[in-house]
VEXGU-573167 format. One record per residue (C-alpha): residue number from 1; x, y, z. Coordinates in pm, 1 decimal, always signed. Example, Ala and Ser with C-alpha at 12.3 -4.5 7.8 and 13.67 -1.06 7.14 Angstrom:
2
(site 1 (+1230.0 -450.0 +780.0))
(site 2 (+1367.0 -106.0 +714.0))
***
This chain:
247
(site 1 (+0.0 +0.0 +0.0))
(site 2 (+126.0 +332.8 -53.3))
(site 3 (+133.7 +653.7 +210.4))
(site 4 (+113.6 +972.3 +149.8))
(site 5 (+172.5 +1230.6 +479.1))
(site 6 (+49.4 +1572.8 +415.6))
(site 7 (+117.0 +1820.7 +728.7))
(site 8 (-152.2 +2110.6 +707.0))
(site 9 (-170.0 +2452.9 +893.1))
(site 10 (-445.6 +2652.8 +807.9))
(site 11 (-541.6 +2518.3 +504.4))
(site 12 (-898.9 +2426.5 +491.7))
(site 13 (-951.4 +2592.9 +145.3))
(site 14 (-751.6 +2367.9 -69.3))
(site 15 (-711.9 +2076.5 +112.9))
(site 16 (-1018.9 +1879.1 -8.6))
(site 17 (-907.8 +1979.9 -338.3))
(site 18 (-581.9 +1881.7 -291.8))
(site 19 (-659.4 +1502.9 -168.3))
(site 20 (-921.0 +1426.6 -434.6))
(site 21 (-641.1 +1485.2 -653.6))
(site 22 (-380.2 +1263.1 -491.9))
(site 23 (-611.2 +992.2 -443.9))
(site 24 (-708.1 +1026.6 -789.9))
(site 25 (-341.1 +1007.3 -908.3))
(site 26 (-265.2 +662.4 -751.0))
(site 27 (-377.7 +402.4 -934.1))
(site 28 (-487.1 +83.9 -670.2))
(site 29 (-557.3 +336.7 -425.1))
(site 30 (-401.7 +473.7 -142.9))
(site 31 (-386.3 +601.5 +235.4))
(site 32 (-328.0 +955.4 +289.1))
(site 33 (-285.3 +1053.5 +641.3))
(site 34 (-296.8 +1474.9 +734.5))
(site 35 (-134.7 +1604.6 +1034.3))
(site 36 (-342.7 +1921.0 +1101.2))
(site 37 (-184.6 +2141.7 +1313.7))
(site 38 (-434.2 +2423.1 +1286.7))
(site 39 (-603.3 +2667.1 +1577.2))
(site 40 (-947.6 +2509.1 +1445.2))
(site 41 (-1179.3 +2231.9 +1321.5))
(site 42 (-1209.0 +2429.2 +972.2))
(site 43 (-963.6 +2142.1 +807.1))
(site 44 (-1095.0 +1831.4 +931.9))
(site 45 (-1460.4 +1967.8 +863.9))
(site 46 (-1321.9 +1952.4 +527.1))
(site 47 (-1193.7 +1646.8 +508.1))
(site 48 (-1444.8 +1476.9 +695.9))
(site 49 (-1703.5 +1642.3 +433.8))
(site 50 (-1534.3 +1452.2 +157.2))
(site 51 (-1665.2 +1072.5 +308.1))
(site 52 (-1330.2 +904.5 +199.3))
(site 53 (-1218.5 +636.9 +423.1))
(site 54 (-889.9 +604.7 +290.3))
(site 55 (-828.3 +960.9 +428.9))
(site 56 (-670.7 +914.2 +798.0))
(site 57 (-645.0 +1278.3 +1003.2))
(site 58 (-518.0 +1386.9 +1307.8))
(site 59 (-567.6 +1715.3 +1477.9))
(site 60 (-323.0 +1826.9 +1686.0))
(site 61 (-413.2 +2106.1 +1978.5))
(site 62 (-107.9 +2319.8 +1929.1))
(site 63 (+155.1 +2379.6 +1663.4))
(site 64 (+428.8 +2081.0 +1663.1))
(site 65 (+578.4 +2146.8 +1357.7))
(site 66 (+578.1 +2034.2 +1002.6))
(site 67 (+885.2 +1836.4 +1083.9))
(site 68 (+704.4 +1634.9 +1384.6))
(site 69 (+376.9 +1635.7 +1202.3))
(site 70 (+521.1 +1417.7 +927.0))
(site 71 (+687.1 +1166.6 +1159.9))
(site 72 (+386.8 +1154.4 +1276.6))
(site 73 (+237.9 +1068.6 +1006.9))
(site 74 (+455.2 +835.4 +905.3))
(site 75 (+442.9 +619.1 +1190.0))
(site 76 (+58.7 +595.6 +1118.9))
(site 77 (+143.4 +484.4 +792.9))
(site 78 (+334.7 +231.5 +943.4))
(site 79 (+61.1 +71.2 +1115.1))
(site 80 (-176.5 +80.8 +837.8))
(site 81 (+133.8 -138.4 +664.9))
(site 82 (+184.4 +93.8 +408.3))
(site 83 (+524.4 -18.3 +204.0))
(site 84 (+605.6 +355.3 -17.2))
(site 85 (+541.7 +699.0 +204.8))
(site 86 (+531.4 +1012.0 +56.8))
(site 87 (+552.1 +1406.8 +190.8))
(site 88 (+394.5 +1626.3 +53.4))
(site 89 (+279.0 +2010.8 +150.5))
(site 90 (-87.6 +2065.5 +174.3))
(site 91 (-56.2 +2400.2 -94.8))
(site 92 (-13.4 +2259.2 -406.5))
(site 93 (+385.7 +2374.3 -399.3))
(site 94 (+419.8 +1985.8 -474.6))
(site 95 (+194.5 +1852.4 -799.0))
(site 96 (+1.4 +1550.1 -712.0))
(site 97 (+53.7 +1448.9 -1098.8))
(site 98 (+389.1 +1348.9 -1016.1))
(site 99 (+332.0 +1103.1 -774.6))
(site 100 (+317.4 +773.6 -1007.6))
(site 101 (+617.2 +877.0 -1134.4))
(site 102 (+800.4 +986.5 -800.3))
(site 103 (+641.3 +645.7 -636.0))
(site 104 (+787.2 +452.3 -1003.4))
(site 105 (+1120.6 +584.5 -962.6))
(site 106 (+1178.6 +536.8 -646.4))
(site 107 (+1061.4 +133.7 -663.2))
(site 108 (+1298.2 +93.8 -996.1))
(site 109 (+1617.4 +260.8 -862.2))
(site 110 (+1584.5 +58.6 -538.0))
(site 111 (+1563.9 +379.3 -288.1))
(site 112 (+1507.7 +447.7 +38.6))
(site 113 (+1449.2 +831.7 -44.0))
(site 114 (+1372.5 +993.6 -344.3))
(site 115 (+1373.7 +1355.7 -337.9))
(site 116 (+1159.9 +1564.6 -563.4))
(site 117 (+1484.3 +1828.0 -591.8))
(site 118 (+1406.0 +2200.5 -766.8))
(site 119 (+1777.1 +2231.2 -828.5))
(site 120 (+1850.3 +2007.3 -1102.7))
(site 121 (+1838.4 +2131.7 -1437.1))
(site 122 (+1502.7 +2032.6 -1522.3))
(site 123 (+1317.6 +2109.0 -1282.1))
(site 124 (+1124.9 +2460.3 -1226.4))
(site 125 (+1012.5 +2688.1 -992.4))
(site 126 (+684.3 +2903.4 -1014.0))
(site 127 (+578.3 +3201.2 -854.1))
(site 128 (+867.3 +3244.8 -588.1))
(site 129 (+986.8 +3618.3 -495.9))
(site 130 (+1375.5 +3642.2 -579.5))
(site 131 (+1413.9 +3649.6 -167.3))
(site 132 (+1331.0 +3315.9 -127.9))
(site 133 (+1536.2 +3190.3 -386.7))
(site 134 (+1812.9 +3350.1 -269.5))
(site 135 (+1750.4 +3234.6 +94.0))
(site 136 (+1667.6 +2868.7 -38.9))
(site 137 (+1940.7 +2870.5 -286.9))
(site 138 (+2197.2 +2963.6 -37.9))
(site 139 (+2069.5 +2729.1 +250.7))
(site 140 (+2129.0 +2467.7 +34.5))
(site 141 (+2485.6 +2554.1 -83.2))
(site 142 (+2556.3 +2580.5 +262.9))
(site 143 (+2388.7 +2269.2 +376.1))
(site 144 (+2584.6 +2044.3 +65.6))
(site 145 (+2902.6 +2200.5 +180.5))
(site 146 (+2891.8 +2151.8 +541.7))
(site 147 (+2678.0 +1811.2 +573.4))
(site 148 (+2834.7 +1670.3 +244.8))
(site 149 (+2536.5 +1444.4 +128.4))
(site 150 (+2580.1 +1450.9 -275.2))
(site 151 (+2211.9 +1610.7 -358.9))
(site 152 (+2130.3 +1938.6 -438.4))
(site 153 (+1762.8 +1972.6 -237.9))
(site 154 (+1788.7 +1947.9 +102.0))
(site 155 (+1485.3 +2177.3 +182.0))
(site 156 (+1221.3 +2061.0 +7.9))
(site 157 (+950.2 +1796.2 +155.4))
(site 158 (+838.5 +1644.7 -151.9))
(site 159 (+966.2 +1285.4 -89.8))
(site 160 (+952.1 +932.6 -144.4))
(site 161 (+1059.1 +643.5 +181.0))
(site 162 (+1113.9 +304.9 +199.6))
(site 163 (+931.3 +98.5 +453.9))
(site 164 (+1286.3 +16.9 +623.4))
(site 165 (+1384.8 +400.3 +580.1))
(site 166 (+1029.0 +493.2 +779.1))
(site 167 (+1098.7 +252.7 +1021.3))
(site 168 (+1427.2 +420.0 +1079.2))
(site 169 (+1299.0 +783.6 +1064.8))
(site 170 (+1022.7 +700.7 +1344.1))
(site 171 (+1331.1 +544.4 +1576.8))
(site 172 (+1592.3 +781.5 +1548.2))
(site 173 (+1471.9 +1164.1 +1393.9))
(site 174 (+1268.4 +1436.0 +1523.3))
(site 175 (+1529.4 +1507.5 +1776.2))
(site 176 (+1689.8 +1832.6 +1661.4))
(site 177 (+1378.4 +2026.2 +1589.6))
(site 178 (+1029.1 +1997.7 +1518.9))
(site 179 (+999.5 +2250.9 +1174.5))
(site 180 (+1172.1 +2202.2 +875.7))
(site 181 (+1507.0 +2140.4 +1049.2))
(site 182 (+1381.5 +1759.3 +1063.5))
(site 183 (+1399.1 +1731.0 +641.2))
(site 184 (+1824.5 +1806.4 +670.0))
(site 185 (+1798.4 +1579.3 +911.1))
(site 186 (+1612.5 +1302.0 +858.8))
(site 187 (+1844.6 +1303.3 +513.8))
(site 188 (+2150.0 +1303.6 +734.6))
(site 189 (+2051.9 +1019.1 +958.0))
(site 190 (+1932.7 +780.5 +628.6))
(site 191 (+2220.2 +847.3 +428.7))
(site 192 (+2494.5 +854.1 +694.1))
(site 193 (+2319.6 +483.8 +808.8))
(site 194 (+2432.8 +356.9 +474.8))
(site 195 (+2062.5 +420.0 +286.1))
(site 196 (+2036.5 +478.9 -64.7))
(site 197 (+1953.8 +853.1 -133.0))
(site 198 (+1857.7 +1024.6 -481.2))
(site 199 (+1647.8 +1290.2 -638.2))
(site 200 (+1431.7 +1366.1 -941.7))
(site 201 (+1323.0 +1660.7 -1095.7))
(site 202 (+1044.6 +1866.0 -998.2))
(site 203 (+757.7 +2157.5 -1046.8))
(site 204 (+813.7 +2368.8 -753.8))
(site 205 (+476.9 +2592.7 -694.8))
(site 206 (+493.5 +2855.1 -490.4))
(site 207 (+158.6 +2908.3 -281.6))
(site 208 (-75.8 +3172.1 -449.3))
(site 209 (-259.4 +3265.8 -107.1))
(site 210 (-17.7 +3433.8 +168.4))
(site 211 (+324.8 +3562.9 +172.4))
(site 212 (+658.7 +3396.6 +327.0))
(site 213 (+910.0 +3680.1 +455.3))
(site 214 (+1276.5 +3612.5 +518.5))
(site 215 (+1384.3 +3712.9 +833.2))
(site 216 (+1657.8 +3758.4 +1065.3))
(site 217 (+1545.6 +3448.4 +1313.8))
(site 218 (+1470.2 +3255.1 +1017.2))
(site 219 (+1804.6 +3314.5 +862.0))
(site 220 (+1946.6 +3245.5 +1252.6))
(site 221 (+1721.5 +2962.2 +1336.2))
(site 222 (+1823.2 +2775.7 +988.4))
(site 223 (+2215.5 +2868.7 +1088.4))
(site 224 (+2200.3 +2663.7 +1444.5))
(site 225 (+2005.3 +2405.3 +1305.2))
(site 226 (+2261.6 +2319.0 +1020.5))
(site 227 (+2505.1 +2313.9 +1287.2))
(site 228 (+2350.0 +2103.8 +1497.2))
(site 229 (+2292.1 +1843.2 +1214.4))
(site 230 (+2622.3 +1864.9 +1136.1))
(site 231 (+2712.1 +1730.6 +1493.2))
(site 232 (+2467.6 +1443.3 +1428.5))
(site 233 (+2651.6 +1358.1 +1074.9))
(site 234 (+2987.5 +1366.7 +1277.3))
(site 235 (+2845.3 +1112.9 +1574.1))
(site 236 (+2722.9 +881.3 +1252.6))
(site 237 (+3046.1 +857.2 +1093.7))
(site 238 (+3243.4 +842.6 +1427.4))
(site 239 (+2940.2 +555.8 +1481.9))
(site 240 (+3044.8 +339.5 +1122.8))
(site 241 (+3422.9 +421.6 +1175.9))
(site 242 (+3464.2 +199.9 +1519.5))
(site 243 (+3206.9 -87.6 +1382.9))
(site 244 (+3443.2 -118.9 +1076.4))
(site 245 (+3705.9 -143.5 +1335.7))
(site 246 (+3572.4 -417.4 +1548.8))
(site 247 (+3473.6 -618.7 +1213.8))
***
């Protein structure tokens, strides 16, 4: 069966829209499980309006995070014995029409995560004001150079997971941070633990409702964070350097 994790914050207005179309785009059906995170019942009114069974939510009384609202998530896809997970954003940044291929590429090439990247050549990005890209562009230089995992996304949450790399996400991440923190390193944990790690092109969609604003806590909070997940990287090689000593 195949998973698909959507964390949601305030977005009752698209988010029946958005899961009739995911459903729709997996052929043999699915389960998609949404975190909800928001300060009302306005999103699971929605979904709950839409009579699907195969739709799983959880409501959460305060803000946890989008990075603890998709391990979440995934460990209730777990349980339901789903074999392929997916995250996703509830905005339509990430186009459900590339699921069969994301979930396809990710079964051929044997990986435990498949990122949808919007830094290889042919991919795209829509709609985004030239301060993100600078701020997302230069997190990620930053992040390649310090953590050293050979990809070129490791911001975005449009991503594919192996059972066994689930498994291994629920046991050992979530521990540095709860937001976004967790995608740099949940990628550092899988591919430090010897997983296989790749990425695909992608349509990157910026949100048409709201703004994002680059700030100086955002810019400090992503700073400490990379830091921090550079310590974990260190303890994982340190980790694989003595068990290749006592073998």
């Amino acid at each position: 069966m195949i998973g698909i994790v959507i964390p949601s914050f305030n977005e009752h207005e698209v988010i029946g829209s958005l899961v009739t179309k995911v459903s729709a785009a997996i052929a043999g059906g699915c389960a998609i499980v949404v975190v909800d995170d928001s300060p009302n019942d306005l999103t699971v009114a929605a979904l709950k309006g839409l009579g699907m069974p195969q739709v799983h939510v959880t409501h959460r009384l305060t803000k946890g995070g989008r990075g603890s609202a998709v391990i979440e998530g995934i460990q209730k896809c777990l349980t339901l014995g789903c074999t392929q997970i997916v995250e996703m954003d509830a905005d339509f940044s990430h186009p459900p029409e590339e699921l069969p291929a994301l979930l396809k590429e990710a079964h051929d090439r044997r990986l435990d995560l498949l990122i949808g990247s919007r830094y290889l050549p042919e991919s795209k990005i829509l709609n985004w004001p030239l301060s993100r890209r600078v701020f997302s562009k230069c997190s990620n230089w930053l992040a390649r150079l310090v953590l050293q995992v050979p990809i070129h996304d490791y911001t975005n949450g449009y991503r594919c997971y192996s059972r066994r790399a689930a498994e291994q996400i629920v046991a050992s991440c979530g521990k540095l941070g709860k937001g976004f923190i967790a995608l740099s390193e949940i990628l550092v944990n899988l591919y430090f633990r010897g997983f296989t790690v790749g990425e695909r092109p992608t349509v990157f969609v910026n949100r048409v409702r709201g703004e994002s604003s680059v700030n100086a806590s955002e810019i400090t909070g992503a700073l400490i964070g990379l830091f921090r997940i550079f310590g974990l990287k260190k303890e994982l090689q340190a980790g694989h350097v003595k068990l290749a000593a006592r073998d």
